[in-house]
SEFIZA-3560 file (N, C-alpha, C; in Angstrom, 3 decimals):
REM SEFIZA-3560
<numar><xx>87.459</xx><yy>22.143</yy><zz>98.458</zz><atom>N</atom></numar>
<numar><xx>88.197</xx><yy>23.091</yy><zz>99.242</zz><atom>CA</atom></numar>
<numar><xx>87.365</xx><yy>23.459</yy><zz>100.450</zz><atom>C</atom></numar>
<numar><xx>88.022</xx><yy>23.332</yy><zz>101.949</zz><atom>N</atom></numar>
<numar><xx>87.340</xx><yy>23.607</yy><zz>102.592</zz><atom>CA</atom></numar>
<numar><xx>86.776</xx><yy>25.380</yy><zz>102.922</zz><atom>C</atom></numar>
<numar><xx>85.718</xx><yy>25.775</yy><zz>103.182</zz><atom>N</atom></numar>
<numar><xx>85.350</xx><yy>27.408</yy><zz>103.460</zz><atom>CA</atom></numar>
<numar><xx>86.318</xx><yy>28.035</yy><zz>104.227</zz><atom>C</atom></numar>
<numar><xx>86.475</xx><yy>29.436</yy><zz>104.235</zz><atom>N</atom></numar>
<numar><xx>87.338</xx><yy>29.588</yy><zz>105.023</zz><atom>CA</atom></numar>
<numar><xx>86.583</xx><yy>30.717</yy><zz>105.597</zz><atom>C</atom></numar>
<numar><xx>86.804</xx><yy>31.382</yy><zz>106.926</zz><atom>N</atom></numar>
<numar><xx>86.162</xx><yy>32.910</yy><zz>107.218</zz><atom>CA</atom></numar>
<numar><xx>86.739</xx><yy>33.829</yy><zz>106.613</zz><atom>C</atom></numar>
<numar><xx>87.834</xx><yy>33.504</yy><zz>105.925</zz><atom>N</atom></numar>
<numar><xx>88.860</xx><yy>35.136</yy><zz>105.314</zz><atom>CA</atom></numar>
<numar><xx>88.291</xx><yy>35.016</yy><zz>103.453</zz><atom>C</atom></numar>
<numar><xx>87.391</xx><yy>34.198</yy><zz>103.357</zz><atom>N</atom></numar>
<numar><xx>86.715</xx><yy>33.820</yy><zz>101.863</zz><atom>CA</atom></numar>
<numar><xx>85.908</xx><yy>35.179</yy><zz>101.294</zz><atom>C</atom></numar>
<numar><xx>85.989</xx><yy>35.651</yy><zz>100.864</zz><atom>N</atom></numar>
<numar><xx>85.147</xx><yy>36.850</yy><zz>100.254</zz><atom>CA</atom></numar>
<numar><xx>83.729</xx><yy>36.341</yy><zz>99.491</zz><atom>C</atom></numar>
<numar><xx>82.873</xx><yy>37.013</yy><zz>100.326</zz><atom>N</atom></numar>
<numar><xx>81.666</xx><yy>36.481</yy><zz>99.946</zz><atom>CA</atom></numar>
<numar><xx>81.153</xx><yy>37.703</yy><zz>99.239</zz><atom>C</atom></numar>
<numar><xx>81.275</xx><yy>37.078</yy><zz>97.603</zz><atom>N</atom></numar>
<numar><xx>80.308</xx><yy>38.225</yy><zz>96.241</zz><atom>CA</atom></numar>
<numar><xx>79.167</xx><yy>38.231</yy><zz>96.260</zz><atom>C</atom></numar>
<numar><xx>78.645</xx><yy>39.431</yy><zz>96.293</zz><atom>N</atom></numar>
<numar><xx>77.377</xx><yy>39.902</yy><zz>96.311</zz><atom>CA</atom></numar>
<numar><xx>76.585</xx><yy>40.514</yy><zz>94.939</zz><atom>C</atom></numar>
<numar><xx>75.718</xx><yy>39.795</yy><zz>94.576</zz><atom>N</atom></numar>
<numar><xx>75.211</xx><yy>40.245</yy><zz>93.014</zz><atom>CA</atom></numar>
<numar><xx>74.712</xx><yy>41.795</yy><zz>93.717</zz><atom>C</atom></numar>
<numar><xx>75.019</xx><yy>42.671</yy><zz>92.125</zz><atom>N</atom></numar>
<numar><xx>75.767</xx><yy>44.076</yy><zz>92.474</zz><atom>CA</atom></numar>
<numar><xx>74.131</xx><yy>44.717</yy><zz>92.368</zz><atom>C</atom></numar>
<numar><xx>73.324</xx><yy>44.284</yy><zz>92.004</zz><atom>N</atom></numar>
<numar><xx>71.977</xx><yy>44.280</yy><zz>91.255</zz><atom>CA</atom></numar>
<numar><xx>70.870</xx><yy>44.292</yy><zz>92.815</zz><atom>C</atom></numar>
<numar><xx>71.617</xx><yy>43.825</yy><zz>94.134</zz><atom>N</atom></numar>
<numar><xx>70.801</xx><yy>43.750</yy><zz>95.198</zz><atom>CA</atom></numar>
<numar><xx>70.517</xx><yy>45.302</yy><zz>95.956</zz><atom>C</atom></numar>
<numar><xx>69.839</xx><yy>45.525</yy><zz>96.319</zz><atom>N</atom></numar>
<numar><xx>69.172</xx><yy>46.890</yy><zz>97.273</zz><atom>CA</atom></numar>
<numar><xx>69.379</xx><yy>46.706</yy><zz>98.880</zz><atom>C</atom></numar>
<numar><xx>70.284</xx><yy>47.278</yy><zz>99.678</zz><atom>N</atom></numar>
<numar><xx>70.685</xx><yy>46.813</yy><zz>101.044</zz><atom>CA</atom></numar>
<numar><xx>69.531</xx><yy>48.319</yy><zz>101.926</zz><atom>C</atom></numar>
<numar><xx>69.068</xx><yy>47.954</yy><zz>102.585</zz><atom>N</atom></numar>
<numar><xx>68.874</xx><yy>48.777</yy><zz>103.816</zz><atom>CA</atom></numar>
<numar><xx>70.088</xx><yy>49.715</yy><zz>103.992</zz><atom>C</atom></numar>
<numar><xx>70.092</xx><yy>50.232</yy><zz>105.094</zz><atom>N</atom></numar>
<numar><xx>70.914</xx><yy>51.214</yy><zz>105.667</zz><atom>CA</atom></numar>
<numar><xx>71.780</xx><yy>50.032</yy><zz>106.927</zz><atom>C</atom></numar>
<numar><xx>70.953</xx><yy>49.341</yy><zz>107.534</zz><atom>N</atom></numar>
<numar><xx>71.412</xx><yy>48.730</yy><zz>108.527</zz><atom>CA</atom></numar>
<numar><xx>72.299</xx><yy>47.468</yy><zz>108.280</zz><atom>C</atom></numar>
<numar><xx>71.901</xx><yy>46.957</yy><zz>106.827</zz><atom>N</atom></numar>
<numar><xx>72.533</xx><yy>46.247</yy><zz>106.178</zz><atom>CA</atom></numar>
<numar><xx>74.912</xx><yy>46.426</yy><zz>105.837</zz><atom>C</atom></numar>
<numar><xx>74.238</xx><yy>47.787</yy><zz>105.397</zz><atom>N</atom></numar>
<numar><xx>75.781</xx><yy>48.229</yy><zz>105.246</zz><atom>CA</atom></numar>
<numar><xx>76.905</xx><yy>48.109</yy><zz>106.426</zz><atom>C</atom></numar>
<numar><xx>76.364</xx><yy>47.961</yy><zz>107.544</zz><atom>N</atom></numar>
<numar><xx>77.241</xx><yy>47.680</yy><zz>108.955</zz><atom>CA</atom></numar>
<numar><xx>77.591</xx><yy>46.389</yy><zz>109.459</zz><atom>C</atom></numar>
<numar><xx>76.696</xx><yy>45.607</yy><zz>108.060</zz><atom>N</atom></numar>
<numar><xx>76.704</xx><yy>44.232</yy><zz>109.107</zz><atom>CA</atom></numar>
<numar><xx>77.724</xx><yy>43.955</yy><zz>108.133</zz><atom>C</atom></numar>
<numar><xx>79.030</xx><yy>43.345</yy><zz>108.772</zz><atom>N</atom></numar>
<numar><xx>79.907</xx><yy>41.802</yy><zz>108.088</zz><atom>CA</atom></numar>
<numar><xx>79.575</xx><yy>40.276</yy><zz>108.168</zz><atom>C</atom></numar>
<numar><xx>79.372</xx><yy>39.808</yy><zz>107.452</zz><atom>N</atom></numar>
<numar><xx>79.092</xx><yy>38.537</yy><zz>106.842</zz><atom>CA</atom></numar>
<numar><xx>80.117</xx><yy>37.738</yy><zz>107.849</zz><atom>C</atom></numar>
<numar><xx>79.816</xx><yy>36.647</yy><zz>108.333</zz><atom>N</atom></numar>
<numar><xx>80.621</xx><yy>35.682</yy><zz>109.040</zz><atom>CA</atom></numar>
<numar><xx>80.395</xx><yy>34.317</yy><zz>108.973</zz><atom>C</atom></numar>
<numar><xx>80.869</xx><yy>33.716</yy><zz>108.046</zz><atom>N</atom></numar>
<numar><xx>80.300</xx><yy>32.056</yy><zz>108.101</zz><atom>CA</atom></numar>
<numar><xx>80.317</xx><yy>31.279</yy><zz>108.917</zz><atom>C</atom></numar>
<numar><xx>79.616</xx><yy>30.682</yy><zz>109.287</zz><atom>N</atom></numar>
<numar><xx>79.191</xx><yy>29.512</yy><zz>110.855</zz><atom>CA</atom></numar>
<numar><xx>80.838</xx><yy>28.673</yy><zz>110.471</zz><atom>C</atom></numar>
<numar><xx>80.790</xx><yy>28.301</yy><zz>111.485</zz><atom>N</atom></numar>
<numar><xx>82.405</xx><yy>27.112</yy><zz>111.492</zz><atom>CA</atom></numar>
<numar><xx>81.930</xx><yy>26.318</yy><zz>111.005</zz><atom>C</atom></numar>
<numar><xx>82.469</xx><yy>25.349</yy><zz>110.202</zz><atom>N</atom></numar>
<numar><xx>82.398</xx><yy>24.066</yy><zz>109.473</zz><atom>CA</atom></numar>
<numar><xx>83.919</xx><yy>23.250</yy><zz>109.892</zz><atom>C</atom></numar>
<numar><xx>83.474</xx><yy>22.146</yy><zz>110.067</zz><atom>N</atom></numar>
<numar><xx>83.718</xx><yy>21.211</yy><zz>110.454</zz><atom>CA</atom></numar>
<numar><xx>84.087</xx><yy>20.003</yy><zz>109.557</zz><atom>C</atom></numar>
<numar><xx>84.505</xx><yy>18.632</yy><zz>109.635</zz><atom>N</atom></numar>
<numar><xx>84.370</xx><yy>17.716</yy><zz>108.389</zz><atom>CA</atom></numar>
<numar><xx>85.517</xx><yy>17.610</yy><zz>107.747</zz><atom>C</atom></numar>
<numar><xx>85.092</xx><yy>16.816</yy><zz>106.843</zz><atom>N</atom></numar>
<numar><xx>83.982</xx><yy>16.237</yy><zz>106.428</zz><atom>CA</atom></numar>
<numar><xx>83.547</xx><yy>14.809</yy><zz>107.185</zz><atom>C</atom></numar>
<numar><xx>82.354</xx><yy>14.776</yy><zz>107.315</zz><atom>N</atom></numar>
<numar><xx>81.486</xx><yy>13.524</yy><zz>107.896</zz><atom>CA</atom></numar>
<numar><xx>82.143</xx><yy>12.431</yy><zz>106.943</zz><atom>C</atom></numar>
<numar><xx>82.452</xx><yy>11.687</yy><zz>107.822</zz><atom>N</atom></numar>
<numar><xx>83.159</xx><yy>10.444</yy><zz>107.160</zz><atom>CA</atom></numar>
<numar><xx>82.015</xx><yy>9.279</yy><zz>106.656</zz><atom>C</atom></numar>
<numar><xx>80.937</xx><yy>9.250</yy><zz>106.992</zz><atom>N</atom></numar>
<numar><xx>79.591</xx><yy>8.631</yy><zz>106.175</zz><atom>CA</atom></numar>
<numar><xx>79.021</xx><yy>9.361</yy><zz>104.836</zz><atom>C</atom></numar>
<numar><xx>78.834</xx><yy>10.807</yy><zz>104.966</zz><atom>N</atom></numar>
<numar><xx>78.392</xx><yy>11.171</yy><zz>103.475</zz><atom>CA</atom></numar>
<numar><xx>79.435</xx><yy>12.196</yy><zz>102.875</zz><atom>C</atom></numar>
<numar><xx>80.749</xx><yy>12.472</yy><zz>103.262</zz><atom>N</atom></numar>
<numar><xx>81.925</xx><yy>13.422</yy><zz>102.767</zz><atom>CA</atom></numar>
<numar><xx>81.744</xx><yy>14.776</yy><zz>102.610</zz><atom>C</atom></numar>
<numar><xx>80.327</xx><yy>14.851</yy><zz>103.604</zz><atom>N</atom></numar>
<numar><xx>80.117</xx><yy>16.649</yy><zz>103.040</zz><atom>CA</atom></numar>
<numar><xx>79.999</xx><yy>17.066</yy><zz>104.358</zz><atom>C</atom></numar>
<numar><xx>80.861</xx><yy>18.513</yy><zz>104.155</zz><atom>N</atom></numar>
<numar><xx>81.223</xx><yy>19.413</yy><zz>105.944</zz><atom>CA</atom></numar>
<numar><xx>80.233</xx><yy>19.318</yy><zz>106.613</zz><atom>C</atom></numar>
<numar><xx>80.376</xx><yy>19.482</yy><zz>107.782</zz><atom>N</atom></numar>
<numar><xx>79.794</xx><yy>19.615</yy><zz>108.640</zz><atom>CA</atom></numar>
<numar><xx>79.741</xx><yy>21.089</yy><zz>109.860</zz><atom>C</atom></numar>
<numar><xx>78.383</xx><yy>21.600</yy><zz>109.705</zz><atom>N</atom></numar>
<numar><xx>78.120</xx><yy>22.666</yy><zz>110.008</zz><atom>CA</atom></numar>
<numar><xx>77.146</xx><yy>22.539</yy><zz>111.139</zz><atom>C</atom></numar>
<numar><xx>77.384</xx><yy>22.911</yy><zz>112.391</zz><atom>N</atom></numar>
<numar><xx>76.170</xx><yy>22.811</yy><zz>113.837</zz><atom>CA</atom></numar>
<numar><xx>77.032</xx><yy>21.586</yy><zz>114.022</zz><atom>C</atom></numar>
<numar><xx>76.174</xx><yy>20.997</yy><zz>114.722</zz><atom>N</atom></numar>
<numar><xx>76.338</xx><yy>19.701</yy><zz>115.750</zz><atom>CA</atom></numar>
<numar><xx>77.236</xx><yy>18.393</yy><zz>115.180</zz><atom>C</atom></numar>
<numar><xx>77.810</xx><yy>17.770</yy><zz>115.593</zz><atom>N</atom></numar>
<numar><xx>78.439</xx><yy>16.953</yy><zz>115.034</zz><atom>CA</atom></numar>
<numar><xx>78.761</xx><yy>15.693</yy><zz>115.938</zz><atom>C</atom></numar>
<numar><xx>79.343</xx><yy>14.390</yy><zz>115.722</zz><atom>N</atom></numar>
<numar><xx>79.171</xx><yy>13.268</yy><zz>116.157</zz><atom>CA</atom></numar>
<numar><xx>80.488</xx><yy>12.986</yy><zz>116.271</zz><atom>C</atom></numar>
<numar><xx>81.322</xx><yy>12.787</yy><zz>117.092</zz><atom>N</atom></numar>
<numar><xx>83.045</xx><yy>12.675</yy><zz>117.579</zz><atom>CA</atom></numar>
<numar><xx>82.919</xx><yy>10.838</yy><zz>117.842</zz><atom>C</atom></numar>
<numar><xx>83.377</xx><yy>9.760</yy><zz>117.179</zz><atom>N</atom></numar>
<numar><xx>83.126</xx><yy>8.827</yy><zz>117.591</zz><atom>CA</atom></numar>
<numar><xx>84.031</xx><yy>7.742</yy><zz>116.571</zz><atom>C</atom></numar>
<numar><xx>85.115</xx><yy>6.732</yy><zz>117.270</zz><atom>N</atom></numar>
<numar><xx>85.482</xx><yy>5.903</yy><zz>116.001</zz><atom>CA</atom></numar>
<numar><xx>87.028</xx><yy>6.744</yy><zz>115.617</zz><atom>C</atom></numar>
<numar><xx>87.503</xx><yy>7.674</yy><zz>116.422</zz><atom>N</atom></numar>
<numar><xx>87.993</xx><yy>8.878</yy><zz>115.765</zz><atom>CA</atom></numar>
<numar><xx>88.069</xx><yy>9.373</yy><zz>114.616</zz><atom>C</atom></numar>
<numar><xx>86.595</xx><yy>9.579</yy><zz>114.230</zz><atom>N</atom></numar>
<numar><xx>85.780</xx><yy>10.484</yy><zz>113.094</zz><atom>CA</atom></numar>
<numar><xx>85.229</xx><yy>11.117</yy><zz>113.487</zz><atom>C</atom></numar>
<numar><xx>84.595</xx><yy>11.827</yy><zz>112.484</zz><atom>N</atom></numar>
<numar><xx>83.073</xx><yy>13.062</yy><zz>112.588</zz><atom>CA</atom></numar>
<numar><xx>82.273</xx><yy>12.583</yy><zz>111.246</zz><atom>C</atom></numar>
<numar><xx>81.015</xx><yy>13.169</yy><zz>112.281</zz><atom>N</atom></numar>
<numar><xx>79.542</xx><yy>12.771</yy><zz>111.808</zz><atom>CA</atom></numar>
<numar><xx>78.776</xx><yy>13.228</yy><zz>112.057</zz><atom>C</atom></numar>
<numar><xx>77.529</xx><yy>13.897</yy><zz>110.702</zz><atom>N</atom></numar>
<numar><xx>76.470</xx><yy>14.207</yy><zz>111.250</zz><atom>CA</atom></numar>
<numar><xx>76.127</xx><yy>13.569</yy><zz>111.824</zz><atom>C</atom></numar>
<numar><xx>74.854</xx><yy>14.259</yy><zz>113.215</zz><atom>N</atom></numar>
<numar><xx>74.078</xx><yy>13.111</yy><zz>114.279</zz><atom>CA</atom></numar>
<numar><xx>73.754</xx><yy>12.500</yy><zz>113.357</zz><atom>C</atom></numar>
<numar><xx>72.903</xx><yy>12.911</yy><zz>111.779</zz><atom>N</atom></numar>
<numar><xx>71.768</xx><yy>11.743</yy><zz>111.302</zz><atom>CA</atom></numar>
<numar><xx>72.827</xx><yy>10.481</yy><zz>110.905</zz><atom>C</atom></numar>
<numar><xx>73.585</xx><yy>10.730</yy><zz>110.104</zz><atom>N</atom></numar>
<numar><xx>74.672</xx><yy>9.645</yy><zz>109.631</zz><atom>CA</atom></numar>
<numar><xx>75.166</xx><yy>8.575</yy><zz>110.215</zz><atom>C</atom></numar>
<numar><xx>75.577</xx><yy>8.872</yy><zz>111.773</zz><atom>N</atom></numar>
<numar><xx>75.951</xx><yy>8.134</yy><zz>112.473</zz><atom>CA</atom></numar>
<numar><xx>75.169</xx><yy>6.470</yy><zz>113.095</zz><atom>C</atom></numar>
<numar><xx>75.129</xx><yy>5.874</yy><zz>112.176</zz><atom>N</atom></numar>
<numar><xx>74.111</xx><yy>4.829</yy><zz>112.513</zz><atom>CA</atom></numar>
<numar><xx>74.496</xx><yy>3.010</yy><zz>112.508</zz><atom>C</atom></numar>
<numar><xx>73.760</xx><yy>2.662</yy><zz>112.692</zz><atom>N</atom></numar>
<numar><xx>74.063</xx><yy>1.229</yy><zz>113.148</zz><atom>CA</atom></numar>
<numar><xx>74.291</xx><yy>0.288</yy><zz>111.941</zz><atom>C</atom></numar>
<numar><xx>75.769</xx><yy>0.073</yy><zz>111.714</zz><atom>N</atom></numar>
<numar><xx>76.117</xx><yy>-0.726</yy><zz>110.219</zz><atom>CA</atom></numar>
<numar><xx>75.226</xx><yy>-1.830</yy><zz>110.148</zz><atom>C</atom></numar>
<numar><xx>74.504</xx><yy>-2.317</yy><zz>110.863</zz><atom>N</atom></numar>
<numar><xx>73.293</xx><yy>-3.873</yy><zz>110.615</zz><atom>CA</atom></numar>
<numar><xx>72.089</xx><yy>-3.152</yy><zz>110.074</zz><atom>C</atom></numar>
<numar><xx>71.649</xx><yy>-2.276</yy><zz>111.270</zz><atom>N</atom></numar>
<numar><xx>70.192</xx><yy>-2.038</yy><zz>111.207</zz><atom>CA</atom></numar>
<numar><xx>69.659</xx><yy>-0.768</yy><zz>110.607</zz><atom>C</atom></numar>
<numar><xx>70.517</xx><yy>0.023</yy><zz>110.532</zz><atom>N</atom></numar>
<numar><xx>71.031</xx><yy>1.614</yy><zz>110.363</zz><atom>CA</atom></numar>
<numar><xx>69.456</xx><yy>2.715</yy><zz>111.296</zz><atom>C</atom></numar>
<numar><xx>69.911</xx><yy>2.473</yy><zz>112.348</zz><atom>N</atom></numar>
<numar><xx>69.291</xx><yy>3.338</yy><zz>113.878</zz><atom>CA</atom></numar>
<numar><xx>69.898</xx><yy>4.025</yy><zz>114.199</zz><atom>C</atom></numar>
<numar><xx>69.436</xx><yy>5.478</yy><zz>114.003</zz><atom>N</atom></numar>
<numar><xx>70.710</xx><yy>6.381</yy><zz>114.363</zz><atom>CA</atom></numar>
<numar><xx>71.006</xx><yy>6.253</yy><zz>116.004</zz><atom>C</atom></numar>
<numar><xx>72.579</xx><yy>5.894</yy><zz>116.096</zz><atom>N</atom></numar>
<numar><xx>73.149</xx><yy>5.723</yy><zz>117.187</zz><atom>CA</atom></numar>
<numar><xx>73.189</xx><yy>7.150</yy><zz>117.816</zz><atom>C</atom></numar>
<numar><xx>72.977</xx><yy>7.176</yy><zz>119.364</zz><atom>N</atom></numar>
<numar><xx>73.557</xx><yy>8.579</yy><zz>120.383</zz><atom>CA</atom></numar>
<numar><xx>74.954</xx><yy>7.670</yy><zz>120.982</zz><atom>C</atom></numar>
<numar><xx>75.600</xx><yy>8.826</yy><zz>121.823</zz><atom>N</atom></numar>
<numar><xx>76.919</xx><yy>8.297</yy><zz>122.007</zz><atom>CA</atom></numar>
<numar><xx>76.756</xx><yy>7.655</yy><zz>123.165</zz><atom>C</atom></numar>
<numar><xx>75.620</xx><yy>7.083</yy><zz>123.635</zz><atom>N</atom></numar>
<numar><xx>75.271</xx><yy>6.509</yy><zz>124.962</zz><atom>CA</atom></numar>
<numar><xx>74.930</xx><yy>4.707</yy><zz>124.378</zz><atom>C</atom></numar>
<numar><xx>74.738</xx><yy>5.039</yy><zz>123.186</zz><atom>N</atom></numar>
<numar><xx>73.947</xx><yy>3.543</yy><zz>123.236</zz><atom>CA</atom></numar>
<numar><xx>74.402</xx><yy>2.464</yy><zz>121.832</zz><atom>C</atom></numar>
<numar><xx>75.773</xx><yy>2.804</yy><zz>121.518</zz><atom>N</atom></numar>
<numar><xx>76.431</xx><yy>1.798</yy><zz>120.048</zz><atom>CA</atom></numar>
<numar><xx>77.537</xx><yy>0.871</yy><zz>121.388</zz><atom>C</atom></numar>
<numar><xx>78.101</xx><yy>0.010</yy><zz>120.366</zz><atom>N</atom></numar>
<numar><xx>79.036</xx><yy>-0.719</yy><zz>120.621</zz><atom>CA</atom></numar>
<numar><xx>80.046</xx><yy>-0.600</yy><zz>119.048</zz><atom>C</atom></numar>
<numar><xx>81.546</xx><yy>-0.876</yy><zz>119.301</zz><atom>N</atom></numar>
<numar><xx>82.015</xx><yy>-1.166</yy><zz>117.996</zz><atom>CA</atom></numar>
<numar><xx>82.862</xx><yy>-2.396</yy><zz>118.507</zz><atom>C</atom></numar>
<numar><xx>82.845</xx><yy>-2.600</yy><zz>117.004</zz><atom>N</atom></numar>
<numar><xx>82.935</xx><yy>-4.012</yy><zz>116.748</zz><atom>CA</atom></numar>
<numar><xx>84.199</xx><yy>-3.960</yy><zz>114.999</zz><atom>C</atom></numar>
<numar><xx>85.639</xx><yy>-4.590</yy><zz>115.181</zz><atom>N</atom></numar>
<numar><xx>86.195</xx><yy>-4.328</yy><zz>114.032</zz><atom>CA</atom></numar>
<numar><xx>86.127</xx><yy>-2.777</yy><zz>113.467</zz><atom>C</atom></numar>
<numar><xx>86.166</xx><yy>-1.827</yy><zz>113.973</zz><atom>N</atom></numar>
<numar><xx>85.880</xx><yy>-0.507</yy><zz>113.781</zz><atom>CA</atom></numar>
<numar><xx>84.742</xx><yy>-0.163</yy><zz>112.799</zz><atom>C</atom></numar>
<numar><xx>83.727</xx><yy>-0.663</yy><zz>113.362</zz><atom>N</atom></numar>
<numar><xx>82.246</xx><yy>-0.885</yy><zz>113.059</zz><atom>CA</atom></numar>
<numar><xx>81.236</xx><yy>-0.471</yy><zz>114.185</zz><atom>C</atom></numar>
<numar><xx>80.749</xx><yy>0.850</yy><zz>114.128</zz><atom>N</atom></numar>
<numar><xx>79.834</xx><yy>0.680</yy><zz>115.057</zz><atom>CA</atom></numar>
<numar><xx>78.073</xx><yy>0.132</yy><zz>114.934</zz><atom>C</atom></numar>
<numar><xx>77.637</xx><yy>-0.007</yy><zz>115.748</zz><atom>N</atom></numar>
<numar><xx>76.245</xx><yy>-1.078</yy><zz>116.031</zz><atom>CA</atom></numar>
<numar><xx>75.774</xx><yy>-0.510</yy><zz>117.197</zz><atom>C</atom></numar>
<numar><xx>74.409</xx><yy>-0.896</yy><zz>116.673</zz><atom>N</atom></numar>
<numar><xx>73.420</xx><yy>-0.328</yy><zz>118.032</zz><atom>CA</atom></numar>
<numar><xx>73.396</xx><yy>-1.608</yy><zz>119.168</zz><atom>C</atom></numar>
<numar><xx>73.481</xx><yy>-1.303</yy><zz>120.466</zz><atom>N</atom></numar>
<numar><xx>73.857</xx><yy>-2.659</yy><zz>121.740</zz><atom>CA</atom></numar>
<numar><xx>72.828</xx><yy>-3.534</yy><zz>121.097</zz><atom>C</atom></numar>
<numar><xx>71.212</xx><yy>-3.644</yy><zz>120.800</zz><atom>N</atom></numar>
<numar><xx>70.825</xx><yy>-4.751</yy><zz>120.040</zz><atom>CA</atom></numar>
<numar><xx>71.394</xx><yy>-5.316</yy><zz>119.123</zz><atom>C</atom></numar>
<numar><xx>71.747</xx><yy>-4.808</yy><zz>117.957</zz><atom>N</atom></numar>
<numar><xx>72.704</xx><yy>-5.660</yy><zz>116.957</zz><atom>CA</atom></numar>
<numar><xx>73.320</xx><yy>-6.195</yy><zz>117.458</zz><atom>C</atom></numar>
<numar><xx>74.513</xx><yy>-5.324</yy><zz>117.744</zz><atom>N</atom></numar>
<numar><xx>75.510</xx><yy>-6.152</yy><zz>118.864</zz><atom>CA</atom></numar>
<numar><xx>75.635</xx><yy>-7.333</yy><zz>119.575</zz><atom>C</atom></numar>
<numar><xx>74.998</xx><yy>-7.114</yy><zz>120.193</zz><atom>N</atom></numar>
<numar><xx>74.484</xx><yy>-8.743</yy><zz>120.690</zz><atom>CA</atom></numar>
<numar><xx>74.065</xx><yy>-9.776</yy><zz>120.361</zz><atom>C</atom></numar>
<numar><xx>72.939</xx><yy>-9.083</yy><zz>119.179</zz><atom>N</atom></numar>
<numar><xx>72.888</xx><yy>-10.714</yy><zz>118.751</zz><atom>CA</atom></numar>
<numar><xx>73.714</xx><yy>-11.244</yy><zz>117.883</zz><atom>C</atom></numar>
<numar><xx>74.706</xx><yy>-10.198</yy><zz>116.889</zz><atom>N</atom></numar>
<numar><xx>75.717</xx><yy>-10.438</yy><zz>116.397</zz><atom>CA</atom></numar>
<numar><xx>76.872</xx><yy>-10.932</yy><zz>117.059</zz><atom>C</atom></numar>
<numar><xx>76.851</xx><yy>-10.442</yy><zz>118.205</zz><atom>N</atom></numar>
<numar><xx>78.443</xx><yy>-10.916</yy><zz>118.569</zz><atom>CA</atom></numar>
<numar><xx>78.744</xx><yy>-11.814</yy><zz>120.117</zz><atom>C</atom></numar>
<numar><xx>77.313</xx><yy>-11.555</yy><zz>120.631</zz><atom>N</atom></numar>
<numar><xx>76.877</xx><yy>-12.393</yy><zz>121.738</zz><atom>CA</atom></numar>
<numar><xx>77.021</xx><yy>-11.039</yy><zz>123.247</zz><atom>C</atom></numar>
<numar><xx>76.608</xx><yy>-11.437</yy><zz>123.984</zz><atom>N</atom></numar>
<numar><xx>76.340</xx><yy>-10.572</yy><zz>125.263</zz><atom>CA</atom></numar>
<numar><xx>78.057</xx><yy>-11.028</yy><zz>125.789</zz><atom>C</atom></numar>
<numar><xx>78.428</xx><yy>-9.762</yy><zz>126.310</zz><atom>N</atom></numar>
<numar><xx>79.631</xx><yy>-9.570</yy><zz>126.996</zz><atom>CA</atom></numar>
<numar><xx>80.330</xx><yy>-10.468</yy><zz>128.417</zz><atom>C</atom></numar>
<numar><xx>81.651</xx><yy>-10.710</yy><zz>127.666</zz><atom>N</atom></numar>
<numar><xx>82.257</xx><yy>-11.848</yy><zz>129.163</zz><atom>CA</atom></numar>
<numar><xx>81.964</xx><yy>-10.900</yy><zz>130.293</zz><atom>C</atom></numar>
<numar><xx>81.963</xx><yy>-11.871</yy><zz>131.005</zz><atom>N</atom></numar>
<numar><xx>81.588</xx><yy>-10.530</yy><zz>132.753</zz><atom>CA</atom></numar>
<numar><xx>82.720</xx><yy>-10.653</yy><zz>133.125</zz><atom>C</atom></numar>
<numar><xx>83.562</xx><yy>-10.973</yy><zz>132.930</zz><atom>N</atom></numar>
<numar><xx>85.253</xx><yy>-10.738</yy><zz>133.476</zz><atom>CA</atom></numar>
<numar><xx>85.898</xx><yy>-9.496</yy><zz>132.576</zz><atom>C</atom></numar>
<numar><xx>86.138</xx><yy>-10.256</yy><zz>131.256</zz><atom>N</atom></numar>
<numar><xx>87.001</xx><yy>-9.319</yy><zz>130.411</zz><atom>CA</atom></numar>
<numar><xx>86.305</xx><yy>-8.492</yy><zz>128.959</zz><atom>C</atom></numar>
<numar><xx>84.978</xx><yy>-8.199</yy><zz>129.317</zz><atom>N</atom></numar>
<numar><xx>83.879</xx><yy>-7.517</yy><zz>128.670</zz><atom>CA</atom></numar>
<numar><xx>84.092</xx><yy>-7.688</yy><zz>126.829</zz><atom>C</atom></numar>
<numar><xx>84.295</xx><yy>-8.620</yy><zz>126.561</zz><atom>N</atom></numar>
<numar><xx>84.724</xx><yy>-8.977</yy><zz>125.102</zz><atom>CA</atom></numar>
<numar><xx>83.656</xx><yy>-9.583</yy><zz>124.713</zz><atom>C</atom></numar>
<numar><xx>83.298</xx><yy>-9.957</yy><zz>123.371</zz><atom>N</atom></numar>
<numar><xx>81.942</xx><yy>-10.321</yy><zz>122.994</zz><atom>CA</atom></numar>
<numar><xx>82.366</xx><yy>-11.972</yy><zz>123.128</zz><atom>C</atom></numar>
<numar><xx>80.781</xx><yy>-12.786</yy><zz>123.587</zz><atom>N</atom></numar>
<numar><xx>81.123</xx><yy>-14.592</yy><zz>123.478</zz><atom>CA</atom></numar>
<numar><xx>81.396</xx><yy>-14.609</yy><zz>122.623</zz><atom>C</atom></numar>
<numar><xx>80.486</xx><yy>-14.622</yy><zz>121.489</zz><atom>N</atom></numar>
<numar><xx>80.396</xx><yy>-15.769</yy><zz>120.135</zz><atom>CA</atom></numar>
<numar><xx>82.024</xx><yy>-14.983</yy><zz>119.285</zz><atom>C</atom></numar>
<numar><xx>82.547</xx><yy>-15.733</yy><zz>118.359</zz><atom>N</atom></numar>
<numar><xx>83.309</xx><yy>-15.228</yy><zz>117.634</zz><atom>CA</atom></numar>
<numar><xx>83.254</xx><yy>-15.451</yy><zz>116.148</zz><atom>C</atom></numar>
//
């Protein structure tokens, strides 16, 4: 089930709060997800790519597994790869119609 912000967060009754404590409301960070590499939400930063999400670490090169930035994969069969793999897997790009040589 994904978290929700309207989730009531229980507090063991046994804890001792400050004074300054009593003013504050609890607010859970946004979550995101689930990362389609390890199936668990995603909370902070995240990886938009493939039209999925991904932790940055997850997101990596199906040959070599290098975590890819969104500057430097290629995909391939909805497979992404780091431009080294790539290439030598699939050959350096037509200069006309940017498709890989080898097949």
């Amino acid at each position: 089930r994904t978290p929700s912000p309207k989730d009531k967060i229980e507090e063991p009754k046994d804890m001792k709060y400050h004074s300054h404590h009593l003013d504050y409301k609890y607010t859970p960070p946004p979550v995101k997800g689930p990362c389609i590499a390890c199936g668990m939400y995603i909370i902070g930063s995240l990886v938009t790519a493939c039209d999925e999400m991904w932790h940055p670490e997850c997101f990596t090169c199906c040959n070599c597994d290098t975590i890819l930035k969104a500057y430097n994969y290629q995909v391939q069969d909805n497979k992404q790869y780091c431009k080294p793999c790539h290439e030598k897997l699939f050959g350096p790009p037509c200069s006309a119609c940017h498709k890989p040589t080898k097949n």
